[in-house]
C-alpha positions as CSV (number, residue, x, y, z in Angstrom):
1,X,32.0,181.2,163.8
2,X,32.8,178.4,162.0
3,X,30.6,176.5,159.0
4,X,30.2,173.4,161.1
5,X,29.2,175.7,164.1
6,X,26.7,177.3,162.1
7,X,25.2,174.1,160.8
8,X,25.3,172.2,164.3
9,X,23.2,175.6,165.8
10,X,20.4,174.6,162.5
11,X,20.6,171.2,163.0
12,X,19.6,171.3,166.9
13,X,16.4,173.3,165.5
14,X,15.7,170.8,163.4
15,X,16.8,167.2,164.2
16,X,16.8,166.0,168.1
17,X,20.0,167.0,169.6
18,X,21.2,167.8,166.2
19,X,22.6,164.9,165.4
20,X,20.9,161.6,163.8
21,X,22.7,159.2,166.3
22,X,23.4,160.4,170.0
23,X,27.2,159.6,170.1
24,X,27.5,162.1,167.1
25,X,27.0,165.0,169.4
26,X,29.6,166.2,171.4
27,X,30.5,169.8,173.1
28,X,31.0,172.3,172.3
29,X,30.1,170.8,168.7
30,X,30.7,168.4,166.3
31,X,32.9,168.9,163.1
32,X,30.9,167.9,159.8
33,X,32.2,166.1,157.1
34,X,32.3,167.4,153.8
35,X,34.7,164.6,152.3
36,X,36.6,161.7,152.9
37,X,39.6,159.2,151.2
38,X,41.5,156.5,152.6
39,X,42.7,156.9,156.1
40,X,41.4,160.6,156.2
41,X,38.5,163.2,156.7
42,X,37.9,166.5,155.8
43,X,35.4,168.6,157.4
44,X,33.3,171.8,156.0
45,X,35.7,173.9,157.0
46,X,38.7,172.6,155.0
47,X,40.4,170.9,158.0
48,X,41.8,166.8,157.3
49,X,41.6,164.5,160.2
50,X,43.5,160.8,160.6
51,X,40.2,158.6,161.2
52,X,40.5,156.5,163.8
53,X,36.5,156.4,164.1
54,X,36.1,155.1,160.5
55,X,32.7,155.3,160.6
56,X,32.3,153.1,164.0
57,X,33.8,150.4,162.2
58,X,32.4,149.3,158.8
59,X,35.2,151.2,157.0
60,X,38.0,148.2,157.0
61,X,39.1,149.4,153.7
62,X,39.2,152.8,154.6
63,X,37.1,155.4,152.8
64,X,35.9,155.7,149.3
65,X,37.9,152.2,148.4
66,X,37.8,151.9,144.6
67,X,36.6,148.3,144.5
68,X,34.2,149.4,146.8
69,X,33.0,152.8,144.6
70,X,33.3,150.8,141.1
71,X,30.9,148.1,142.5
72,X,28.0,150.3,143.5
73,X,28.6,153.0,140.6
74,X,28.0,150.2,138.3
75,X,25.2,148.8,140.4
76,X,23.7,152.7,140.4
77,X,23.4,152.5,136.4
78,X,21.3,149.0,136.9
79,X,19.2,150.0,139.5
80,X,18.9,150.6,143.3
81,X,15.8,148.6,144.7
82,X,14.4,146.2,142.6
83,X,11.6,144.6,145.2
84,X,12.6,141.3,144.0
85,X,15.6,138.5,145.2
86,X,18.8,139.7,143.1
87,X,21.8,136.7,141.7
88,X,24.6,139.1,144.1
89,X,22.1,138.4,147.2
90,X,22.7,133.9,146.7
91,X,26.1,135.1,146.2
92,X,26.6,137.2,149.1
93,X,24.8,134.4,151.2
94,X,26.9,131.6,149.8
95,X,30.1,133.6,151.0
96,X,29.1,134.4,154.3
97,X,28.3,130.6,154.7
98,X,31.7,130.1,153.6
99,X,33.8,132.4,155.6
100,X,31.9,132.3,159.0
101,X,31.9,129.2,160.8
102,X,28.5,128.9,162.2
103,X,26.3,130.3,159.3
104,X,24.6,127.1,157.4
105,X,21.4,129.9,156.6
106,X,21.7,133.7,156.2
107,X,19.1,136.5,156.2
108,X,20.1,139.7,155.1
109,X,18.7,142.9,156.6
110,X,19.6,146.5,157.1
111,X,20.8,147.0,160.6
112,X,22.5,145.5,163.5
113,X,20.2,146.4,165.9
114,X,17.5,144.7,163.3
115,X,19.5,141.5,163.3
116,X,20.0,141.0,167.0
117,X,16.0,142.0,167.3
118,X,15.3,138.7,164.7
119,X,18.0,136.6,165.8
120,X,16.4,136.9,169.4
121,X,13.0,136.5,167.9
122,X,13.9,133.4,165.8
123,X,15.8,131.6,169.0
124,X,12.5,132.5,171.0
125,X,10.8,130.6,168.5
126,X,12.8,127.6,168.3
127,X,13.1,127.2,171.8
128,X,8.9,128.0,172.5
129,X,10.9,130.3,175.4
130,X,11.2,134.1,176.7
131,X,14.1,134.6,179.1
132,X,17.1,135.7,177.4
133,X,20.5,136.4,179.1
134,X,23.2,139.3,178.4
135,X,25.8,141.0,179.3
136,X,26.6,144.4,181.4
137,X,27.8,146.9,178.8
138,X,26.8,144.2,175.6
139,X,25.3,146.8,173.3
140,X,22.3,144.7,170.7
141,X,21.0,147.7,169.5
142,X,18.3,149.9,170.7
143,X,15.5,147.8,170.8
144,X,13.5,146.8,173.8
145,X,14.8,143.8,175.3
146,X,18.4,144.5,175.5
147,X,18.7,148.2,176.1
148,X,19.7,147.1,179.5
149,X,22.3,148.4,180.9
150,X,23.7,148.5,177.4
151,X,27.3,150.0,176.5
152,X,27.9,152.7,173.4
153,X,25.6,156.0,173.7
154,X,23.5,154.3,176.3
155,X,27.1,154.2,178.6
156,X,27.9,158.0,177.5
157,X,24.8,159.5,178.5
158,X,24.7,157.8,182.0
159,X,21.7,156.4,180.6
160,X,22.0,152.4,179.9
161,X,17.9,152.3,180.4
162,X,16.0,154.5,178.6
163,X,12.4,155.9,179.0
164,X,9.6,154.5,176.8
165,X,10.6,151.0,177.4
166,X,7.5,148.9,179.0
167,X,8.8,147.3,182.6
168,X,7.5,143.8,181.2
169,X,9.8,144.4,178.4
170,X,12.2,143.6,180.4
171,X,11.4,141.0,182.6
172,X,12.3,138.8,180.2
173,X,16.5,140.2,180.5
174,X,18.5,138.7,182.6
175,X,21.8,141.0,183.3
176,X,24.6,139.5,184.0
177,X,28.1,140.6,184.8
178,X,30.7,140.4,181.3
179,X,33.3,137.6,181.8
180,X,31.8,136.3,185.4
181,X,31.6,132.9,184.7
182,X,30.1,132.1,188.2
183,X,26.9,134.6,188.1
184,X,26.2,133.3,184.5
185,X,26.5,129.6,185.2
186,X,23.9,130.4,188.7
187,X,21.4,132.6,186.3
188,X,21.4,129.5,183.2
189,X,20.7,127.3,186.1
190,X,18.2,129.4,187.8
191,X,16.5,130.0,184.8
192,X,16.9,127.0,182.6
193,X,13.2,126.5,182.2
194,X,12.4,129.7,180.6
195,X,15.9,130.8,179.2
196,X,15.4,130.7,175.2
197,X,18.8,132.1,174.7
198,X,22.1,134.1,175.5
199,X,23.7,136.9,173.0
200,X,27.0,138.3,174.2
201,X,29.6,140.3,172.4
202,X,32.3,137.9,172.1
203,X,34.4,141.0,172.1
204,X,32.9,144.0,173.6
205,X,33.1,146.9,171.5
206,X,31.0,149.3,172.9
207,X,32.5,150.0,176.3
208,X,35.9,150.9,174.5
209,X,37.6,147.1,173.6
210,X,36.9,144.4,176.6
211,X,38.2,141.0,175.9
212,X,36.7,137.2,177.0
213,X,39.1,135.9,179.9
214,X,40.4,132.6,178.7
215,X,37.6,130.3,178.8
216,X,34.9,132.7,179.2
217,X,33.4,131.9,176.0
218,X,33.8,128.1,176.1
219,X,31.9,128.4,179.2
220,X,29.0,129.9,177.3
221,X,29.3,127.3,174.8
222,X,29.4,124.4,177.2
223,X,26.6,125.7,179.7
224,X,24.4,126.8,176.8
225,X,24.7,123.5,174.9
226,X,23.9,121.4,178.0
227,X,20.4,123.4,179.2
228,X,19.9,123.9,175.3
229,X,19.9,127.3,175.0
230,X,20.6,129.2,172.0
231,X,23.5,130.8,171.8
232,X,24.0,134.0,170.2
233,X,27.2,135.8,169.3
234,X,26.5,139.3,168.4
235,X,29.3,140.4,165.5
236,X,28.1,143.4,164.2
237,X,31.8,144.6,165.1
238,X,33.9,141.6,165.1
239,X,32.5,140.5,162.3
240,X,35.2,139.9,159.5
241,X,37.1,142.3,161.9
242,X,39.2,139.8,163.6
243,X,39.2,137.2,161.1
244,X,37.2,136.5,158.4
245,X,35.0,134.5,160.3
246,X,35.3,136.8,163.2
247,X,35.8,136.3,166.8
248,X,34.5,132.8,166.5
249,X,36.9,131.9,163.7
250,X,39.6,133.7,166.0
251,X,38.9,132.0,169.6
252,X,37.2,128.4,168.0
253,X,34.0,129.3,169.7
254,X,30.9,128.5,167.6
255,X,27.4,130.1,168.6
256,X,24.1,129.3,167.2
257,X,22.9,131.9,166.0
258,X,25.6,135.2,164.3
259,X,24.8,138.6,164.0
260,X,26.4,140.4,161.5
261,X,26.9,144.1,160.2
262,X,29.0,147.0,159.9
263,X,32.0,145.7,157.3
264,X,29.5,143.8,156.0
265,X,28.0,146.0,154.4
266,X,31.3,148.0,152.8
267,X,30.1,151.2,154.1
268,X,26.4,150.9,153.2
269,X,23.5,149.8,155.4
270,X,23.7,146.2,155.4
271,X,23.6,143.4,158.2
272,X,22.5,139.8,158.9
273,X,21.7,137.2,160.9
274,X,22.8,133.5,160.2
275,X,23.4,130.2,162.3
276,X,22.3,126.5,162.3
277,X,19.5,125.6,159.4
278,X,16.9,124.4,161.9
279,X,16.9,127.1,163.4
280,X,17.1,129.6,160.8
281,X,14.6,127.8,158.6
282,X,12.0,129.0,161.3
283,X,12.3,132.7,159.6
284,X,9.2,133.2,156.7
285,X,8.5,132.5,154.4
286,X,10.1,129.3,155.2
287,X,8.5,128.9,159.1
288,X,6.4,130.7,161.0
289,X,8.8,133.5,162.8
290,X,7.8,136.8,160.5
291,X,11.1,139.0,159.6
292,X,10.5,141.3,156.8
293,X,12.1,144.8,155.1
294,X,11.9,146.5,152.2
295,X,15.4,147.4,152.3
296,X,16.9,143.9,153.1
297,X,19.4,142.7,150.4
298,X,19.2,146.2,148.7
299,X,22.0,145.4,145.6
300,X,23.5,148.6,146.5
301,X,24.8,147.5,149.8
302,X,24.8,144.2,148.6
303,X,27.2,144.7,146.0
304,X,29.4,146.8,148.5
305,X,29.7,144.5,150.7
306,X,30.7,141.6,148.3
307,X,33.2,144.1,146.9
308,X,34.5,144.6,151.0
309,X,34.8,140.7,151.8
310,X,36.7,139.6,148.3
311,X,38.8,142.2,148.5
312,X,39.9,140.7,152.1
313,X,39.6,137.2,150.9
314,X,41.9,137.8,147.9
315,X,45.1,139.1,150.5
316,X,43.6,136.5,152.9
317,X,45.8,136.5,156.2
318,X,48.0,138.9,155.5
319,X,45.3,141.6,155.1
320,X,44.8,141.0,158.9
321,X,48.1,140.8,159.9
322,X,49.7,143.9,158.6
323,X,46.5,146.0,160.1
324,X,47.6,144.8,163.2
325,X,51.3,145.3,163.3
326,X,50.1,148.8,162.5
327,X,47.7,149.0,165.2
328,X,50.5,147.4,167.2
329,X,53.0,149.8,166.8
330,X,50.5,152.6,167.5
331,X,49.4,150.8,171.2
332,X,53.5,150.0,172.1
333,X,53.6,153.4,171.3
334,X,50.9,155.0,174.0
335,X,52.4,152.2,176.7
336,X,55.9,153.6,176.4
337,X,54.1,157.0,176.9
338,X,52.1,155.6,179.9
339,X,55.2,153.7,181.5
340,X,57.4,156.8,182.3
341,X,54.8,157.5,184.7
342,X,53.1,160.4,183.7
343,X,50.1,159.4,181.7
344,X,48.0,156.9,183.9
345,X,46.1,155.1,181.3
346,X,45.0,151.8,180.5
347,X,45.4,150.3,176.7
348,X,43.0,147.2,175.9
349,X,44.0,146.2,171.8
350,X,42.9,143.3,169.9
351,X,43.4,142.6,166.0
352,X,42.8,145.8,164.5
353,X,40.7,147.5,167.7
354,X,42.0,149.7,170.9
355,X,40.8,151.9,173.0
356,X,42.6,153.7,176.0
357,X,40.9,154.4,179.2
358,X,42.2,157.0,181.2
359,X,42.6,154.4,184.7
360,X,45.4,152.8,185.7
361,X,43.4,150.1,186.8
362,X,42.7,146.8,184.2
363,X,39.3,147.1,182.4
364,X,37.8,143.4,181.9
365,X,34.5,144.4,182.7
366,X,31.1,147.0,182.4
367,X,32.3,148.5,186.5
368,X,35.6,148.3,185.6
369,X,35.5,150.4,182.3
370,X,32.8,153.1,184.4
371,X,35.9,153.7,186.8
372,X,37.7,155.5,183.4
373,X,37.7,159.0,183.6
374,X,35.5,160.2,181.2
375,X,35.9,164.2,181.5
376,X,39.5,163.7,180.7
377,X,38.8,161.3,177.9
378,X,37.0,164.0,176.2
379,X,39.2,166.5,176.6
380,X,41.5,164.3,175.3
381,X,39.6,163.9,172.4
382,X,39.1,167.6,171.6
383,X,42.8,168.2,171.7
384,X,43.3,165.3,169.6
385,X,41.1,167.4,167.1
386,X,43.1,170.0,167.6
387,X,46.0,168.2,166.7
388,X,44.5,167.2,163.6
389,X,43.8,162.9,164.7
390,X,40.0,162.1,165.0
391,X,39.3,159.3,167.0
392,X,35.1,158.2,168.7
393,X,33.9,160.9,170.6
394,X,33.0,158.5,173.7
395,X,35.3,156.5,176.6
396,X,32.8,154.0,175.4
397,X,33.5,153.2,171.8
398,X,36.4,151.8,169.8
399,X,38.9,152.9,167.6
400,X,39.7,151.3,164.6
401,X,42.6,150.9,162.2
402,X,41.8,150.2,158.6
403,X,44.4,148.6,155.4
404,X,44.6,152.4,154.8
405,X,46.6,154.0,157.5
406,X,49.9,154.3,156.3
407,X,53.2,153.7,158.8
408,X,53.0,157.6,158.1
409,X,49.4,158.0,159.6
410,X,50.9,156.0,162.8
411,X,53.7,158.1,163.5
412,X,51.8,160.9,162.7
413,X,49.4,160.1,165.4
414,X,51.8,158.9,167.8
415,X,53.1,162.4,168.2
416,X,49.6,164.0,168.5
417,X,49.0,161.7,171.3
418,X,51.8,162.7,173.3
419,X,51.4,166.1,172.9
420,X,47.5,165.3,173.7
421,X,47.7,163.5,176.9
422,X,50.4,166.3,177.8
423,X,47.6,168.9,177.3
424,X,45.2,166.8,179.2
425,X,46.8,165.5,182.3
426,X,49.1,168.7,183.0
């Protein structure tokens, strides 16, 4: 039996499922991680993994960056909750107004699923409304209101609803089909009177990687804008990820309202919501919509995330540009794979995400990405494992490339593909 066996069997007597987030858990168990540098993990038992998972995306840098380690070591010897506003908080807040095009007021806090949940709550109060409208495989977090047919662990458990949410609760969420501009321009329409706002992942990331058809997101823009409706582009993953003012920077959409997280924080708990000063000046102390946490702006995260986003800034474009190539080369790769006919798969890439969905069909969409075959997905996975590449446990999440895989790491993993989908489809 292996260490992280042995732990996994304690853990499920201990913590639900055994695992502190539901993804985590996979059969016949997960690996744990003793360690991690760069582009790589090692687990209890002394094996290294290429990441691909880096962490579900905060990890841009890769692991254990040395701006990002020097930063909070020398924040550790200061202190690591003070209970009182910090200088690095203004000057995470002034960058963030800087680099992302629609944030004119920030509010830090310490989740993503906390910043949709106030971002929501803040367009509510501006707009004195309660309908909101998302999309089919949009994960916000798992709060309330939007665990509605909801994409990450929701998807992989065949369980986008989940018990303990009140029926009224929802009420107020209006599903709609992910890049269908006709059912979303009916439901704004139908609705227009009670609709306080729409939150989309301008990029899905939590169905695998789903893109916006062309125009898909201008419609939002245009339809929200005329029934004045706030709009809401949740980030928490494209944040900084495509650009570093995200998916709006890189399509010249701008929202309302931004949620951000993951890189934001450099590896820590960190995330925020930011958007147009009238609205945001609605949050307390300033207005009368409450939002509060003892762990918002904590300087430990702060200071890692300010470390993450200068260390981007200061290589600018070219930081982006040579993740992709390498996340390029690794996608051309799996198509030349798929195209002699053997491997029916289905590659969706964008900036420095991918996923591939074992369909041959396209995947634009919540119904289109269910068709993937998720048994053969995971076995895919496992024999990834074996083949020493580790890459989300779920047909459902994304797989990210950080500044630290190496041309090496690529065609490392190039060949542990092949030899994986060869395991898994013969």
């Amino acid at each position: 039996m292996t260490k992280s066996e042995r732990l996994f069997a304690k853990a499920k007597t201990l913590i639900p499922g055994g695992v502190n987030s539901p993804v985590r858990a996979f059969s016949p168990y997960p690996f744990f991680t003793k360690c991690a540098k760069g582009s790589r993990l090692v687990d209890v038992d002394g094996n290294e993994y290429i990441d691909y998972c880096m962490g579900y995306g905060p990890l841009i840098l890769g692991h254990a960056h040395p701006h990002v380690v020097r930063a909070v070591r020398e924040q550790l010897e200061n202190g690591t909750l003070f209970g009182t506003p910090s200088e690095q908080e203004v000057e995470l807040a002034e960058l963030i107004c800087k680099l992302v095009p629609s944030a004119e007021m920030v509010r830090l806090v310490t989740t993503g699923a906390e910043a949709t949940m106030s971002a929501i709550r803040v367009a509510r109060g501006f707009t004195r409304k309660k309908k909101i409208v998302k999309f089919e495989g949009c994960y916000h977090g798992a709060h309330d209101c939007v665990l509605v047919k909801a994409g990450s662990g929701a998807t992989t458990l065949g369980m986008p609803d989940s018990l303990g949410i009140p029926e009224e609760t929802t009420r107020n969420t209006i599903v709609v089909p992910y890049n269908d501009v006709e059912k979303f321009e009916k439901a704004v329409k139908r609705e227009k009177e009670n609709l306080a706002a729409v939150i989309v992942e301008p990029v899905i990331g939590n169905i695998g990687v789903v893109l916006p058809k062309e125009g898909f997101l201008e419609t939002l823009r245009e339809l929200t804008a005329k029934y004045g409706v706030v709009l809401i582009f949740d980030e928490v993953i494209t944040g900084f990820r495509l650009a570093l003012g995200g998916a709006q920077e890189y399509y010249g959409v701008t929202p309302d309202l931004t949620t951000l997280g993951k890189i934001l924080g450099g590896g820590l708990p960190m995330a925020a919501y930011a958007g147009k000063e009238e609205i945001m000046r609605l949050t307390a102390p300033s207005g009368k919509v409450y939002q509060a946490g003892t762990f918002s702006g904590n300087p430990i995260s702060v200071v890692a995330g300010l470390a993450t986003l200068m260390a981007i800034r200061q290589k600018g474009r070219a930081f982006y540009d040579e993740m992709e190539q390498k996340k390029k080369k690794l996608c051309d790769g799996i198509r030349d794979l798929q195209r002699d006919g053997k491997y029916p798969v289905t590659v969706n890439e964008i900036a420095s995400m991918f996923q591939l969905f074992f369909t041959d069909g396209e995947v634009n969409d919540y119904k289109s990405a269910k068709r993937a075959d998720t048994a053969k997905f995971m076995t895919f996975q496992k024999k990834l494992l074996e083949n020493g590449v580790f890459v989300p446990p779920s047909q459902f999440e994304t797989c990210f490339i950080s500044s630290e895989h190496s041309q090496e790491d690529i065609e490392e993993t190039l060949l542990a593909i092949e030899e994986s989908l060869e395991q898994t489809i013969t």
